[in-house]
SENU-228247 format. One line per field, with one value per residue (C-alpha): residue number from 0; x, y, z; residue in one letter. Coordinates in Angstrom, 3 decimals, padded with zeros to 6 digits, m for minus. Example, Ala and Ser with C-alpha at 12.3 -4.5 7.8 and 13.67 -1.06 7.14 Angstrom:
num c(0,1);
east c(012.300,013.670);
north c(m004.500,m001.060);
up c(007.800,007.140);
residuo c(A,S);
//
This chain:
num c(0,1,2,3,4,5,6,7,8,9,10,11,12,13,14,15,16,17,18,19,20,21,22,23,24,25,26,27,28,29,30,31,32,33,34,35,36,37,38,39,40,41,42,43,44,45,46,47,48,49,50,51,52,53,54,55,56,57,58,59,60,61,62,63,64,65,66,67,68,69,70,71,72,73,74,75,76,77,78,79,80,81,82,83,84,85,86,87,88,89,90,91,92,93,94,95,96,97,98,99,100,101,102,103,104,105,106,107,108,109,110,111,112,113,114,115,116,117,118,119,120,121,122,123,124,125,126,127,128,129,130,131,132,133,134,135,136,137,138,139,140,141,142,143,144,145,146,147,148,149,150,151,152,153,154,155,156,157,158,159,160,161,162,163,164,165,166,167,168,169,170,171,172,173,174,175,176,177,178,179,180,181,182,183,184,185,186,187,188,189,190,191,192,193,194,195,196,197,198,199,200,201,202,203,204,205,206,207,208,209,210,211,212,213,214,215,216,217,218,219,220,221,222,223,224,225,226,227,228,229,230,231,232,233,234,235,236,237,238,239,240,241,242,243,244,245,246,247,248,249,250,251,252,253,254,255,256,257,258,259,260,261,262,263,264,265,266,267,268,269,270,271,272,273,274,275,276,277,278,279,280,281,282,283,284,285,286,287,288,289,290,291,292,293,294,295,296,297,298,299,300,301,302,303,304,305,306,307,308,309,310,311,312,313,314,315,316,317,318,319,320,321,322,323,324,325,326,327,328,329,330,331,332,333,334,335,336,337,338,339,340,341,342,343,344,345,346,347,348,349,350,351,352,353,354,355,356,357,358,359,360,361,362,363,364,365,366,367,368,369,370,371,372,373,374,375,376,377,378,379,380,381,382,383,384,385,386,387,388,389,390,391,392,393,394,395,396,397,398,399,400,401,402,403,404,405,406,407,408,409,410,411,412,413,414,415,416,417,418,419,420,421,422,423);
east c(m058.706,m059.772,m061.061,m064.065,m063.913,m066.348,m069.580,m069.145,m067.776,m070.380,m072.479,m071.046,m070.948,m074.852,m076.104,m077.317,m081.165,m080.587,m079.865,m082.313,m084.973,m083.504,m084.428,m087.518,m088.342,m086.528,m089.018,m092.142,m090.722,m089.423,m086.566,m082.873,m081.897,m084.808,m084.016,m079.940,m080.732,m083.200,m080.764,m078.580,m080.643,m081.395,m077.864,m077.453,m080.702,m080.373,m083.948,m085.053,m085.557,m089.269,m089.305,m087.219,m089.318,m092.522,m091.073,m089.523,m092.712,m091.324,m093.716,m097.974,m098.682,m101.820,m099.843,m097.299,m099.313,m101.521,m098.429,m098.396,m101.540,m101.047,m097.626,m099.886,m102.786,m105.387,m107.689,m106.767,m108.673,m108.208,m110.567,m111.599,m115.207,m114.348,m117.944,m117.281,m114.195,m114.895,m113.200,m111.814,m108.210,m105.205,m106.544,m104.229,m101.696,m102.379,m101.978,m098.396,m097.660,m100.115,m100.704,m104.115,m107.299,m110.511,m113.881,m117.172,m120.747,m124.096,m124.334,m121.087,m117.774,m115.329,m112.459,m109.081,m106.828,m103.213,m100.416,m098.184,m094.156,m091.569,m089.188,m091.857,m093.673,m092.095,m093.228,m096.798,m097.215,m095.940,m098.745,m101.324,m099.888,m100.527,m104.411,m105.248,m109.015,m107.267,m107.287,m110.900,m111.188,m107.776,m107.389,m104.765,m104.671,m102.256,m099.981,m101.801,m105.545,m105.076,m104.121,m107.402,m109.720,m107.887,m108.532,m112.168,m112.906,m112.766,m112.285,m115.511,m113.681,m110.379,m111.794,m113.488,m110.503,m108.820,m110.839,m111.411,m108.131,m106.508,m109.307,m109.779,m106.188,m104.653,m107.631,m105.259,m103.599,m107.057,m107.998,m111.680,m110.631,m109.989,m109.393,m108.544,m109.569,m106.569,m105.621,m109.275,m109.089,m106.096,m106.767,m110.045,m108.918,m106.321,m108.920,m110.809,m107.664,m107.595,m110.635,m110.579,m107.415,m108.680,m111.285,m110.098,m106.720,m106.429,m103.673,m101.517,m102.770,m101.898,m098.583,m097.916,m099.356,m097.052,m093.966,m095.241,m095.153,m092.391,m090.244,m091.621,m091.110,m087.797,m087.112,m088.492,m085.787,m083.117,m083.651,m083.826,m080.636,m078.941,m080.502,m078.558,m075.307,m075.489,m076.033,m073.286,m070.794,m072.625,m072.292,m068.022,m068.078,m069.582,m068.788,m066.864,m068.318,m071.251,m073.672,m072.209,m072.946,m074.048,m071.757,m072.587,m072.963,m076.110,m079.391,m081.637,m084.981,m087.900,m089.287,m092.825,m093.537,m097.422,m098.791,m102.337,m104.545,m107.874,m108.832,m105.365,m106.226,m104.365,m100.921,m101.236,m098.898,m096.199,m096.712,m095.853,m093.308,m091.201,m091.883,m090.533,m087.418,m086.487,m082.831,m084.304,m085.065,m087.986,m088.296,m087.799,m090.191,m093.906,m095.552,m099.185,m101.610,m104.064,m107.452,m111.161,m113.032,m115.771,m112.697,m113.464,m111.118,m108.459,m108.267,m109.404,m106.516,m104.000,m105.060,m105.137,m101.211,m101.111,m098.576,m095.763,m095.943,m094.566,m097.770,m101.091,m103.848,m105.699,m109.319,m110.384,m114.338,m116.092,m116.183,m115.909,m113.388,m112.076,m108.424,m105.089,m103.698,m106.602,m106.131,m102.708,m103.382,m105.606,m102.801,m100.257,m100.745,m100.466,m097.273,m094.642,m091.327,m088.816,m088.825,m091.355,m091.966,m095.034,m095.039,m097.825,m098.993,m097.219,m093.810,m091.308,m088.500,m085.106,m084.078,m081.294,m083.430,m084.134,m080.519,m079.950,m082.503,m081.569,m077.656,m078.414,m081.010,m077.929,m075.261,m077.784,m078.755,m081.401,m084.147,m083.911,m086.922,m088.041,m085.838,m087.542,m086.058,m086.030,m088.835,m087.647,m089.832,m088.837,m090.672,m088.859,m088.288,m091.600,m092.990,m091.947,m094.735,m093.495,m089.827,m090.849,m092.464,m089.344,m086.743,m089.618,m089.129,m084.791,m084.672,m086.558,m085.568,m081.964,m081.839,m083.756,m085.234,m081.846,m080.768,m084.090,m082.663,m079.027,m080.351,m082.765,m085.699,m088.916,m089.638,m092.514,m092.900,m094.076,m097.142,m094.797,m090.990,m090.971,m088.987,m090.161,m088.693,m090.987,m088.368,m085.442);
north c(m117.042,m120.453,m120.744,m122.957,m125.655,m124.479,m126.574,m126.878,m130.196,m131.853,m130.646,m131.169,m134.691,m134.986,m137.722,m135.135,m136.547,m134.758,m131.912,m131.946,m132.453,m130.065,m127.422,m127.857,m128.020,m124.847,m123.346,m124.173,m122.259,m125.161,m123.205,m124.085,m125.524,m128.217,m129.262,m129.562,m132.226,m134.117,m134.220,m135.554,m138.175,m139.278,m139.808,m141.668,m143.738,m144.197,m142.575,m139.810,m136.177,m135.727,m139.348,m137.943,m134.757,m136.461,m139.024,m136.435,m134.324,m130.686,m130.293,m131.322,m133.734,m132.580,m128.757,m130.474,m132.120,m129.233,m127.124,m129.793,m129.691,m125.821,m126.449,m128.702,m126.721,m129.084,m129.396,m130.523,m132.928,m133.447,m136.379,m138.934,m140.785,m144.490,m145.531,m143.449,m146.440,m149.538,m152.606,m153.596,m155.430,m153.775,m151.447,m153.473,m152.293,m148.592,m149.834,m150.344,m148.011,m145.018,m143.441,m143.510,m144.020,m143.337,m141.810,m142.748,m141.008,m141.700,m138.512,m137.158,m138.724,m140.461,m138.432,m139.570,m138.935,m138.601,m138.783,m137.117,m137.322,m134.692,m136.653,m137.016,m133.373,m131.819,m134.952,m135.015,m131.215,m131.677,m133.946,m131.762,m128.829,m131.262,m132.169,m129.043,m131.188,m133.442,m131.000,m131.187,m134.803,m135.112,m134.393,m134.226,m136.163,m137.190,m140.586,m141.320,m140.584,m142.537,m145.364,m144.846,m145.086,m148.028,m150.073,m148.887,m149.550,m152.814,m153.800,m156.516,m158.465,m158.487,m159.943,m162.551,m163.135,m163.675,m165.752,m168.121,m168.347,m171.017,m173.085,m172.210,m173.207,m176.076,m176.978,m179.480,m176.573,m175.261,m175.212,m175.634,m179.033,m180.446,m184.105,m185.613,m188.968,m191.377,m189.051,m189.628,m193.193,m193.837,m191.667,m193.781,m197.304,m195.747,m194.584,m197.864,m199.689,m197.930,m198.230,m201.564,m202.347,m200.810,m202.342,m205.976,m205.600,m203.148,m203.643,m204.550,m201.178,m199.048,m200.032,m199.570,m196.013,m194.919,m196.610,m194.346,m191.766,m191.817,m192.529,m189.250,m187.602,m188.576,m187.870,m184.394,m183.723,m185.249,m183.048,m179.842,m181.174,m181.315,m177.616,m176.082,m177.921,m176.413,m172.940,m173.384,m174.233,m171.529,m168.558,m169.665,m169.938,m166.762,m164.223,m162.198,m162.820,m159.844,m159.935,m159.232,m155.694,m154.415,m152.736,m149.024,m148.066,m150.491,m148.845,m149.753,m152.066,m150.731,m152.497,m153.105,m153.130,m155.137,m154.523,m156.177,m154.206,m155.263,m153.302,m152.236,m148.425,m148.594,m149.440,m147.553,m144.590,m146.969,m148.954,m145.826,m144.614,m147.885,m147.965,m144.264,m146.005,m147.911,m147.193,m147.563,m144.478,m142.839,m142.876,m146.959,m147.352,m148.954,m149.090,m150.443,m150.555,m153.159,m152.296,m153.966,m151.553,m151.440,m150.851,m146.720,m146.498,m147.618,m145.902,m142.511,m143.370,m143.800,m140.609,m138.580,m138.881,m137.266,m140.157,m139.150,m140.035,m143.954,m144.866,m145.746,m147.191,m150.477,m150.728,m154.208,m154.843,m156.815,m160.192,m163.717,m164.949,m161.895,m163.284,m161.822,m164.105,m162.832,m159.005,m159.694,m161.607,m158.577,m156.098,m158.123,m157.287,m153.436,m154.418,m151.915,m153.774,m156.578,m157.452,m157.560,m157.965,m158.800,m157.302,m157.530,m154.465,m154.596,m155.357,m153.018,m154.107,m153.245,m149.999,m152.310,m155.454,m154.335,m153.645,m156.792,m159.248,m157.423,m157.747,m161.391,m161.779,m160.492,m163.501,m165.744,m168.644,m167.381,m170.601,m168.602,m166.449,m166.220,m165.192,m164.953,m162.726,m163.716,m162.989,m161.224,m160.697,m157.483,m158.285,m161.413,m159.599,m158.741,m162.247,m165.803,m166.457,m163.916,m165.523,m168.705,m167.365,m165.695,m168.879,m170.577,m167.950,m167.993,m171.786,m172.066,m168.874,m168.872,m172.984,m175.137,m173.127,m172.157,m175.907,m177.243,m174.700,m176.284,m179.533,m178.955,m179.705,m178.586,m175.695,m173.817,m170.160,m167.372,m164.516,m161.850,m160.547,m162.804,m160.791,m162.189,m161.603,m161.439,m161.210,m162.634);
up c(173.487,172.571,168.881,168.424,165.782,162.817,162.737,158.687,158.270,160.258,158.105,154.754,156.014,155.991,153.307,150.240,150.716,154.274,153.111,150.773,153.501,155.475,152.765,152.313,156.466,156.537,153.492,155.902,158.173,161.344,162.697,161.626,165.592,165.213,161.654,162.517,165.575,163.397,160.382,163.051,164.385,160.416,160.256,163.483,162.917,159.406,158.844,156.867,158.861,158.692,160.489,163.407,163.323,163.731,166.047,168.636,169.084,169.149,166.105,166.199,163.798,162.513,161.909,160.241,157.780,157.332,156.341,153.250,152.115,152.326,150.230,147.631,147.577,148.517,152.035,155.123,156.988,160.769,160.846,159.072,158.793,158.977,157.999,154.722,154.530,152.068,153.555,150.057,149.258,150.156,153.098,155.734,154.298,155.402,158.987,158.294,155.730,155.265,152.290,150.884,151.251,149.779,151.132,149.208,149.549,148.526,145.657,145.671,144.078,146.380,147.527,147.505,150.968,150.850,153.067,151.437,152.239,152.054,149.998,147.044,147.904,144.382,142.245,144.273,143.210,139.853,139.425,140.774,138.402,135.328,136.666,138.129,138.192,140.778,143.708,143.863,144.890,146.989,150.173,153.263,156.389,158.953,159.035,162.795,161.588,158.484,160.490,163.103,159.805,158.680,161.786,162.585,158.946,159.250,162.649,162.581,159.748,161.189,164.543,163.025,160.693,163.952,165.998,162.949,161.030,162.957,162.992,159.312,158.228,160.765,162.910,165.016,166.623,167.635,170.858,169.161,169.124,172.481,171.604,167.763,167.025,168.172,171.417,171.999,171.578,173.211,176.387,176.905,176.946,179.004,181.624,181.267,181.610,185.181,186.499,185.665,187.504,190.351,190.558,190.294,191.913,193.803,195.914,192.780,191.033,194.200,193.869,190.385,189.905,193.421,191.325,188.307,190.210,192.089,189.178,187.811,190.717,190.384,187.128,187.275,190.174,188.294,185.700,187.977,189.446,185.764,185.162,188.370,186.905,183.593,185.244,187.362,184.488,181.690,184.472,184.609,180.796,180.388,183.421,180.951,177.633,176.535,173.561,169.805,169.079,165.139,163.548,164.348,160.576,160.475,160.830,163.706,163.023,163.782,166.722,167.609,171.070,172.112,175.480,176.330,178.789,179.847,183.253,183.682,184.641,187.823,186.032,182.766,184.425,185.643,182.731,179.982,182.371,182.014,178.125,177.972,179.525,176.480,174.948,171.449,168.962,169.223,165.769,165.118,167.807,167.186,170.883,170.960,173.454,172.533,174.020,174.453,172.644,175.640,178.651,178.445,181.949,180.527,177.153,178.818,181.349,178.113,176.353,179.023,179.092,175.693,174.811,172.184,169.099,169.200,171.006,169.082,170.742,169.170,170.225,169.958,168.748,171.785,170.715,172.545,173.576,175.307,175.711,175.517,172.429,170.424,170.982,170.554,167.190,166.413,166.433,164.872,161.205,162.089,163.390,161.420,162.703,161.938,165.650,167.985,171.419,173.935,177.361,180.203,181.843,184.970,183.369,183.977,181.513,181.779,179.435,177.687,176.524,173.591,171.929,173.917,171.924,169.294,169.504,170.209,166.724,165.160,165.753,165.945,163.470,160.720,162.284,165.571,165.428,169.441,172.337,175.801,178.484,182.024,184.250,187.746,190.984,192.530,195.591,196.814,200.548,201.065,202.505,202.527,200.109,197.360,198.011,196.919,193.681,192.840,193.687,191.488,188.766,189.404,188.860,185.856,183.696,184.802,185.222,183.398,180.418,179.835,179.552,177.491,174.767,174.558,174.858,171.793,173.870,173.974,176.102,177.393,176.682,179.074,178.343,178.336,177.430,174.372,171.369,167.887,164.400,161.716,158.719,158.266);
residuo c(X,X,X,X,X,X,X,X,X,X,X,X,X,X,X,X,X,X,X,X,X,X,X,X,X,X,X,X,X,X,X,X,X,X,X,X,X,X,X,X,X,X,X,X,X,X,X,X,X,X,X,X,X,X,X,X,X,X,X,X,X,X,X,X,X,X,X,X,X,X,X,X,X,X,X,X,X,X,X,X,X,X,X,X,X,X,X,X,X,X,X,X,X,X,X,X,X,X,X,X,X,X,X,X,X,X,X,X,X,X,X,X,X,X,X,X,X,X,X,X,X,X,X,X,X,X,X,X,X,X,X,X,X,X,X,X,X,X,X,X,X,X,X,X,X,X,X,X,X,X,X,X,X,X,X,X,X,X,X,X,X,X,X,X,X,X,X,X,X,X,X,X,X,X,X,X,X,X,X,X,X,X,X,X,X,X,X,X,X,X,X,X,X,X,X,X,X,X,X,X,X,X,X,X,X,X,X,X,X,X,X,X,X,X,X,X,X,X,X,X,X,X,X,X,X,X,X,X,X,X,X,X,X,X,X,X,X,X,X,X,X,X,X,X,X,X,X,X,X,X,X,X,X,X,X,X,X,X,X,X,X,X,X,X,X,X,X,X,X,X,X,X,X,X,X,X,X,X,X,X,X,X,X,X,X,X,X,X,X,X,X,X,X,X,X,X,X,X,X,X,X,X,X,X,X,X,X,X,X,X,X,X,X,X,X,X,X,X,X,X,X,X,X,X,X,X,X,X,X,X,X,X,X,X,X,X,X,X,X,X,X,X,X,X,X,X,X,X,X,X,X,X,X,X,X,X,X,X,X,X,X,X,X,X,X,X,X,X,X,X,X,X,X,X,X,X,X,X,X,X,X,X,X,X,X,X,X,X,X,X,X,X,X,X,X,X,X,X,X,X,X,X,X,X,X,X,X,X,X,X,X,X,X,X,X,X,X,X,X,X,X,X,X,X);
//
């Protein structure tokens, strides 16, 4: 007979907070199996192990946090009135981090709403014990629906926030502004320069706008021709070097992932199939799907996939321009991780990029704050037209991008697989 190793040191291993955790799950009755894998994952992930138990959904959120408000005593509320919401300072911050807000009427006093945590549970009903008058103006409600209230609250000021801050703040970067004084200037006497030329010689300015443009021409293919070089020689230098992996005691970063959909019914399946594909923890996962609030097919589409838990929907209030930048700059201050990352809604990224940007973040320079992954069209064979778009796409994210960022030049970025990190 073989003896099986006892599971008891694995255990004793646990970080005490765990443990601790562990406890009190087991006191509101989650079985012992679940809470052992999540106090697992805590360990693995660095998180705490109601995070992993929200994040893997064996358990419904709204149960969970009614067994709580059961454990403190107070109500429970599934749902929450936004218009009850004042948008006063501070109520951003419950898109990133919920834990309170407060619900006003006309006659009645305002009610306070709680998400409560387990780790401060026994201080949070020591409290109530000592104001036994508090339980009669604080209520329960769930990490998800706080965050719904939040943004519906005060979704008008937010959009206009976002349509008007650039202009607001640095109104040369605006694309308000189309032309500023001396590029106006200059590009007219240019023009008149032209017309004038052609005009009275034209011959002579024939000639010297085809030398202009030849010399371009040139140039441009000169500096293709450099690109291929560089590709050639950085594909010898590094055929057997890989990214710098964290060391494996480092916690993950949460990760935010931002995916634009206007109209995009048709791909929402494929789209939340490849997102489900990510090697990442569920847990240090932030996916959102940022919506027009008027585009019912595709939000109906989205929830009727009962998406897990890492997925929250951000509706958008209808307002001009309806572009992607500005729903993206809508949904960026709900953002709840170091790193983020914009994807389109047909992009299927590979399961790996993630611990990939974020291995390469790691050994990079602190003034590196945008990587951008390289675009590839999985439908080269299919006609000669779609093999030219992806030999377009080859040459410039595995060529010449690749050599504008050694050089220190300037270089154009794409609408989609861009990672960002928002702290350093």
């Amino acid at each position: 007979m073989i003896a099986t190793p006892p599971a008891a040191p694995l255990v004793l291993s646990l970080k005490p907070e765990l443990l601790q955790q562990g406890r009190d799950l087991l006191r509101m009755g989650i079985g012992k199996p679940l809470i052992a894998r999540m106090m697992l994952m805590a360990q693995a992930h660095g998180t705490c192990v109601e995070e992993e138990l929200l994040a893997s959904g064996e358990i419904d959120e709204n149960l969970y946090f009614e067994a709580l408000a059961n454990s403190l005593g107070v109500p429970f509320m599934k749902v929450l009135d936004a218009s009850r919401i004042l948008d006063i300072a501070g109520l951003d911050t419950q898109l990133v981090r919920p834990e309170t807000l407060r619900l006003h009427h006309p006659s009645r006093p305002p009610i306070t709403v709680i998400v409560p945590r387990l780790d401060r549970l026994a201080q949070t009903l020591e409290a109530l014990q000592r104001v036994p008058a508090l339980r009669a103006s604080i209520v329960v409600s769930s990490a998800s629906e706080v965050r719904r209230a939040a943004w519906q609250a005060a979704g008008l000021r937010r959009v206009s926030e976002t349509i008007g801050a650039l202009f607001e703040t640095t109104p040369l970067h605006s694309a308000r502004i189309t032309f500023w004084g001396r590029q106006g200037f200059y590009t007219g006497v240019l023009l008149c320069g032209l017309l004038v030329s052609a005009v009275t010689l034209p011959l002579i300015s024939m000639l010297l706008v085809h030398i202009v443009l030849t010399l371009f021409y040139l140039a441009n293919l000169l500096v293709r021709f450099y690109a291929l070089f560089c590709a050639f020689r950085r594909e010898r230098q590094d055929r057997n070097e890989q990214a710098a992996v964290p060391h494996d005691g480092d916690p993950l970063p949460i990760y935010s992932v931002l995916v634009a959909l206007y109209r995009e019914k048709g791909v929402a399946a494929q789209l939340v199939q490849a997102l489900d594909r990510l090697d990442w923890p569920r847990s240090r996962l932030d996916i959102k799907f940022v919506c027009e609030e008027d585009d019912a097919e595709t939000i109906a589409a989205l929830e009727t996939m009962r998406l897990a838990p890492e997925y929250e929907i951000v509706r958008v209030p209808v307002r001009l321009p309806r572009t992607k930048p500005k729903a993206l700059a809508y949904a960026l201050p709900g953002c709840r991780g170091s790193l983020v990352v914009v994807y389109d809604a047909e992009d299927r990224p590979d399961p790996g990029q993630l611990r990939e940007a974020h291995a390469t973040f790691a050994k990079a320079p602190p003034h590196v704050i945008c990587l951008q992954a390289p675009l590839i069209i999985t439908n080269a064979r299919q006609s000669w037209l779609s093999a030219l778009f992806a030999l377009e796409y080859a040459g410039l994210f595995r060529g010449l991008l690749p050599m504008l960022s050694v050089s220190d030049l300037p270089l154009p970025l794409g609408g989609t697989s861009n990672h960002f990190r928002t702290a350093p």
